[in-house]
N, C-alpha and C positions, 0 to 999 in steps of 0.2 A: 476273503481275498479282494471282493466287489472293494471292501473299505482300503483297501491300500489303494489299489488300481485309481479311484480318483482322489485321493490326496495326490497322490504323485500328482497327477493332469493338474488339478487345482493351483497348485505351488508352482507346476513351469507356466500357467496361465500369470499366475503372479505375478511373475517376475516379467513379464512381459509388460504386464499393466498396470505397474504399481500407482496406489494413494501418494498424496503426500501430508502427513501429519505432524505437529509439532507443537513447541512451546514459545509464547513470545513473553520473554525476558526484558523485564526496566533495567539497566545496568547502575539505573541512579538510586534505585531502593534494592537490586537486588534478588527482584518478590516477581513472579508471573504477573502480566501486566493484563487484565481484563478489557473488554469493551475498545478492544482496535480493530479498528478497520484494514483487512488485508487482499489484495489482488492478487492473483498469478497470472503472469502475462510469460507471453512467447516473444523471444524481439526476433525483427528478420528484416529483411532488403527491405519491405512495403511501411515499416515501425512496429510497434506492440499491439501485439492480437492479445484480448484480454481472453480469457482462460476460464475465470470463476473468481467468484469475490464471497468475501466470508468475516465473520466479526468472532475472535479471539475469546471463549466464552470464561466464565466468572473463575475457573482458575488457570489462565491464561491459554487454554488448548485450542485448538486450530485442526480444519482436517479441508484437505479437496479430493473427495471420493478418485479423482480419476484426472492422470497429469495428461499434455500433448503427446500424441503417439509421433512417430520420424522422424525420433532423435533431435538434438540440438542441445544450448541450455535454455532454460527458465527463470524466470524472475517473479521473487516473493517482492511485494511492494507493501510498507505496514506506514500507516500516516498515523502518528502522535507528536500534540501538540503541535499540529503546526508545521513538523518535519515530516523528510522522508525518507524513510530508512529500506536499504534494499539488502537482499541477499540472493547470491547469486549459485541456479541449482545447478550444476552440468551434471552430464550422465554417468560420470564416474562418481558421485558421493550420494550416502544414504537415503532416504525420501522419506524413513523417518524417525520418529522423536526430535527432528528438527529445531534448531534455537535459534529465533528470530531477536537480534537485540534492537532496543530501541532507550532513549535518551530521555530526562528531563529539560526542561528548556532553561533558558534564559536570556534578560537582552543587555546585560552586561557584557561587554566584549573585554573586561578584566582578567577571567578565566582562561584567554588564549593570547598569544605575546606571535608576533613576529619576528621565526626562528634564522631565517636569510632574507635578503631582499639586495636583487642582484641588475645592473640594466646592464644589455648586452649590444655591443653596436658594431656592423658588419657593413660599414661601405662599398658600394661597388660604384661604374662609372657613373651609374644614371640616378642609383638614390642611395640611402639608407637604410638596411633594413633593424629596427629597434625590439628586441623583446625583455620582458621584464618579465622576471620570475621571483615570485613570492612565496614561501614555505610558513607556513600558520599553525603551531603546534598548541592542542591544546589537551593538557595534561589529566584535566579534570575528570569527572565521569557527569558531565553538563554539556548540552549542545548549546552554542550562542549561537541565536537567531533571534535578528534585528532587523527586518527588511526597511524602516527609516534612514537606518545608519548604513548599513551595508557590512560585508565583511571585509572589503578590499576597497579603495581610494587609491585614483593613482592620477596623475597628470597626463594630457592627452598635448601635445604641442598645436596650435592652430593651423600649421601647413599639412597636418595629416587629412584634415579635412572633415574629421568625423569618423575616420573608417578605421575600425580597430575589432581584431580578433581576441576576443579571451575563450580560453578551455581551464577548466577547472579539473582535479580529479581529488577525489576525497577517499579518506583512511579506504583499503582494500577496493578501492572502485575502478573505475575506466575514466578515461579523461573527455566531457562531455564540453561541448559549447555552451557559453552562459551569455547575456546579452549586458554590454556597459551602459548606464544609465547616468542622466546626464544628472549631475548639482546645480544648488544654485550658486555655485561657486564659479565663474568662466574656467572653461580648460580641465576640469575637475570630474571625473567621472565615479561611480561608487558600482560593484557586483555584489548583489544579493544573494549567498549562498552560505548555508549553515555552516557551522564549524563546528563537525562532532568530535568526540574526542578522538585524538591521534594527530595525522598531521594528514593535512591539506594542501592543493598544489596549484597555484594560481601561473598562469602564463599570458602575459598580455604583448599580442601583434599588430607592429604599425610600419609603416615606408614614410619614410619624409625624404623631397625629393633632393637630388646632392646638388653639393658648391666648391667652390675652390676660392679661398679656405671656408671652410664650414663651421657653424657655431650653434650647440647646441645649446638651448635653453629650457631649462627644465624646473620642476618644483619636487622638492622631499615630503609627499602627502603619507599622512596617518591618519586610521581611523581613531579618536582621541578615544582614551580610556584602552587600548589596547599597549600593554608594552610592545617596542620594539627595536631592533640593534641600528645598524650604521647601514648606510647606502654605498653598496658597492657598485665599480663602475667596469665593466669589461674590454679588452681591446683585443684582436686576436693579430698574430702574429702582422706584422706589416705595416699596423694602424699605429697611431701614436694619440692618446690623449693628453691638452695640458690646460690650467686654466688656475686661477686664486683658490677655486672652490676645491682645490684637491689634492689628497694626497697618497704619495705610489705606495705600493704595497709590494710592488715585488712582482717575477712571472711566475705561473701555475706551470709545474715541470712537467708534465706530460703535454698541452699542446703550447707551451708558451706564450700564452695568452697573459697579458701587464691585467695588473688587478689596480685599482685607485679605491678611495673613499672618500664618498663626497662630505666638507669640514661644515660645510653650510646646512642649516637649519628649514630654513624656505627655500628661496629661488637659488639658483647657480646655474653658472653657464662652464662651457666645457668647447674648446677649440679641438676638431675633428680634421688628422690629415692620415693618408694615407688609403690603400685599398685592403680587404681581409676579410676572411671567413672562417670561421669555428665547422663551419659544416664542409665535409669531405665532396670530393665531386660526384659519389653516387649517390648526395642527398637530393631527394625529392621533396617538391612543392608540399605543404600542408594539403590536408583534405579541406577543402572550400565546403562542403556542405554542414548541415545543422546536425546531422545524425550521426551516431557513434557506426566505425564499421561493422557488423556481425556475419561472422561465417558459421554457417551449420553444417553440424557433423551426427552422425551416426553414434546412437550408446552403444559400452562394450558390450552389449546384448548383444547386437546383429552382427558378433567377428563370431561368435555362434550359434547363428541361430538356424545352419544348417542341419548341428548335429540335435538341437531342441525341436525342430520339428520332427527329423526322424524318431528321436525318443518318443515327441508327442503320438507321435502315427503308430510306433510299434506298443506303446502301452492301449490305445482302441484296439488294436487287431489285437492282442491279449486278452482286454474285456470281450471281445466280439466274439472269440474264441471259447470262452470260461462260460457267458451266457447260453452260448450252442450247446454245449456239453452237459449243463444243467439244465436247457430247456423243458416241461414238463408235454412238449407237443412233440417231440422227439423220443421223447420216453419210451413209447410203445414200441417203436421201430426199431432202439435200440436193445429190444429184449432176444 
């Protein structure tokens, strides 16, 4: 009976305090990928608390004895090649046989084409606000990573000043701040972030301040050697774009926003009138900081972990009870 009595204990201990173990997967060969390097980190309000670090051994297995106790998620961090490949653990999915996937490289940007590529312009009385969203799909089972080249090239207007937000978010991730970096191109900026397979989300924010009439001038930049389609231009209800370099497309039926496409190759300009916004009135400002927001929460462990302790408590006072009764100091007494 002693042998049941702590299995049981053992197994709710478990499940309290689980390992996490797994397998890190090349998606490019297909084959457990030996000799990577991997973190577990915790994010929270302060950033990543690192957790344990461990190297993926010769047939690609992984283990950390023992994950952060008070609930939240967790993050697998696995650098190959150069990249970094994350997997994200929350408390609801298994902890283990785990499959960490991870990419072969390359710095060919051939392998991924630009799937959209949209500018967005939202006048108000005091300025403009311009966002450009870029979608980057890449089909392949190849990361392109080229920190020379960059993954993203875009035009930056000289009245912005310098000051321009990008967040990226990539295949299954969260959308993180990246920093634009200047070319030796004037006005030309390039973002450095891999392009694993699937599709990628580039989002670039700028204000330039307004006029009456207003003339946007702009450039159609590619990273060269990447396909990619037409430059669409957006207007939202109330604004009107017009200019050589373009032509309408037509309103988007849900908010009526005029769609253009700019005919131009390099430079073109675009006359700006009217006032308008895509975002409803209970849009809120962007978050201004570098860090992604994380909220932590409790695993479905502790919605019972009432009735696991009582279990845990009445299976001791069972043993407690079973060793009394079989005690050999008690024996005589009990004759």
């Amino acid at each position: 009976m002693n042998r049941y009595i702590f299995c049981a204990f053992f197994l709710t201990a478990a499940a309290v305090c689980a390992a996490i173990d797994g397998t890190v997967i090349n998606r490019s060969t297909g084959k457990p990928q030996p000799g990577v390097n991997i973190t577990l980190v915790k994010p929270g309000q302060q950033g990543m608390q690192t957790i344990g670090t461990t190297v993926s051994d010769a047939n690609g297995r992984f283990l950390f004895e023992k994950d952060q106790p008070g609930g939240g998620p967790q993050l697998l961090q696995a650098t190959y090649d150069g990249v970094n490949y994350n997997k994200l653990m929350t408390p609801n999915i298994p902890t283990t046989n785990v499959e960490l996937e991870i990419f072969e490289s390359t710095k060919s940007p051939a392998i991924a084409h630009v799937a959209q590529h949209m500018l967005l312009f939202e006048p108000s009385a005091s300025s403009i606000a311009i966002t450009e969203n870029v979608n980057i799909q890449n089909d392949s089972t190849t990361t392109y990573n080229n920190p020379a080249v960059g993954s993203l090239r875009f035009f930056l207007p000289p009245s912005a000043n310098g000051q321009v937000q990008v967040r990226v978010q990539g295949p299954q991730g969260m959308p993180l701040p990246r920093a634009a970096e200047r070319t030796g191109v004037e006005g030309i900026y390039k973002v450095d972030y891999p392009i694993k397979p699937g599709e990628t989300q580039f989002e670039v924010d700028y204000a330039l301040p307004a006029g009456s009439p207003f003339t946007y001038r702009g450039h159609v930049v590619e990273v060269k050697g990447m396909p990619s389609g037409p430059l669409r231009l957006v207007a939202p209800l109330g604004v009107t774009l017009s200019g050589k370099d373009l032509k309408a497309m037509g309103a988007e039926p849900k908010t009526q926003a005029n769609i253009y496409t700019v005919t131009a190759t390099g430079a073109f300009s675009v006359d700006i009138a009217g006032i308008g916004s895509l975002r409803g009135p209970e849009a809120t400002q962007p978050d201004q900081s570098d860090s992604p927001q994380v909220t932590e929460g409790q695993p479905q462990i502790y919605r019972h972990m009432g009735w696991l302790l009582g279990l845990a408590l009445a299976i001791l006072a069972v043993g407690l009870v079973f060793l009394y009764m079989n005690s050999p100091v008690r024996a005589p007494y009990a004759k």
